[in-house]
C-alpha positions in Angstrom: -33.0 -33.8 -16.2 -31.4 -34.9 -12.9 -29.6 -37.6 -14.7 -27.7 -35.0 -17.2 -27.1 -32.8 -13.4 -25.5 -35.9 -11.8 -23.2 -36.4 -15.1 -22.5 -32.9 -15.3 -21.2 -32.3 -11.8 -20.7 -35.6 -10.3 -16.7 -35.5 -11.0 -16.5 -32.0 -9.8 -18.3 -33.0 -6.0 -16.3 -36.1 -6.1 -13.1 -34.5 -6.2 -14.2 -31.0 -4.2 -15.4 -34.5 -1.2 -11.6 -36.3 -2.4 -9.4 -32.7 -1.8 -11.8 -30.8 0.4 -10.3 -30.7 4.2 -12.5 -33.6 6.8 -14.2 -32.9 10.2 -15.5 -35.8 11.9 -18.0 -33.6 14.5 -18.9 -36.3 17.4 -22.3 -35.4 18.9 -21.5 -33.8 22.9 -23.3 -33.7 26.1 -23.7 -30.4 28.8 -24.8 -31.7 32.2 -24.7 -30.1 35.5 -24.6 -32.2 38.3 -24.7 -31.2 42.3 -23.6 -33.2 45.5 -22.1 -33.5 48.6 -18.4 -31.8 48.2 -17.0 -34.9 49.6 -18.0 -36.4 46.8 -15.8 -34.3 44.3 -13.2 -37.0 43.7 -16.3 -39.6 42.6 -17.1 -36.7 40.0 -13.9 -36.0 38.5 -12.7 -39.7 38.6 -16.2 -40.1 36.3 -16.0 -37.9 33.9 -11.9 -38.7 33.5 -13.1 -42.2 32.7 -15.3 -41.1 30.0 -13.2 -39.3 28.7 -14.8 -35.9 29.3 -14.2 -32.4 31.2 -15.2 -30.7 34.0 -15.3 -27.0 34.5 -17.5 -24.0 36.6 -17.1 -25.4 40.2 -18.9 -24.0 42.5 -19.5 -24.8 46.4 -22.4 -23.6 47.7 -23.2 -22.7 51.6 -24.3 -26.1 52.2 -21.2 -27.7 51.5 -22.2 -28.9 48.2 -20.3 -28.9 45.2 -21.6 -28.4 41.5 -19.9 -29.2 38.9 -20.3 -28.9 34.6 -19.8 -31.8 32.8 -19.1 -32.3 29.4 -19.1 -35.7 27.5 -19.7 -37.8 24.4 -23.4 -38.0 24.1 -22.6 -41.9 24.1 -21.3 -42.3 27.4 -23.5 -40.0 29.2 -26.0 -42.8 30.8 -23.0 -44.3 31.5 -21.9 -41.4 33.7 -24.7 -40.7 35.1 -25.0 -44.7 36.4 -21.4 -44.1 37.4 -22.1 -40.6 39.1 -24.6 -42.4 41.1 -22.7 -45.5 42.4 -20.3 -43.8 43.0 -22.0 -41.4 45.2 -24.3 -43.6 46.7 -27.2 -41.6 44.5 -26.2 -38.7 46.4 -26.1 -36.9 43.4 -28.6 -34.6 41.3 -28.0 -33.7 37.6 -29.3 -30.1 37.4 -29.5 -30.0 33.4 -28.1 -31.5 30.5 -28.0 -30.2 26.7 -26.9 -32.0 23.8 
């Protein structure tokens, strides 16, 4: 039965777990968010705080910037509060994922 199972190979799966290499995986965030190219610094000062990156810039004939930002699932309200001061919620998050 399951009892004889756990017995059998409980040593085995506790050392394989003991030896066996660790990844911590922390859950991530995709967002794009869009605004005023003046407002670049506010963006990139944001994310640096949370500890994330930024990548794909893109201006567009407006004058606008958009931006991809990755962070820790965690902080991304956060960012996206901090997006929006900063920028006087002159800021629009395209999409997020994650």
């Amino acid at each position: 039965g399951a009892g004889g199972l756990i017995r059998a190979y409980g040593g085995t799966a506790r050392l394989a777990l003991r030896v066996g290499p660790n990844k911590v995986l922390i859950p991530m965030s995709t967002i794009r968010v869009s605004t005023a190219a003046s407002n670049a610094g506010c963006i990139y000062q944001s994310i640096q705080k949370h500890g994330g990156t930024a990548s794909g810039e893109e201006y567009n004939d407006k004058g606008d910037i958009g931006v991809t930002l990755v962070v820790e699932t965690q902080f991304l309200n956060q960012l996206k509060a901090d997006i929006n001061d900063a920028t006087k919620g002159n800021a629009v998050f395209l999409s997020e994922e994650g």
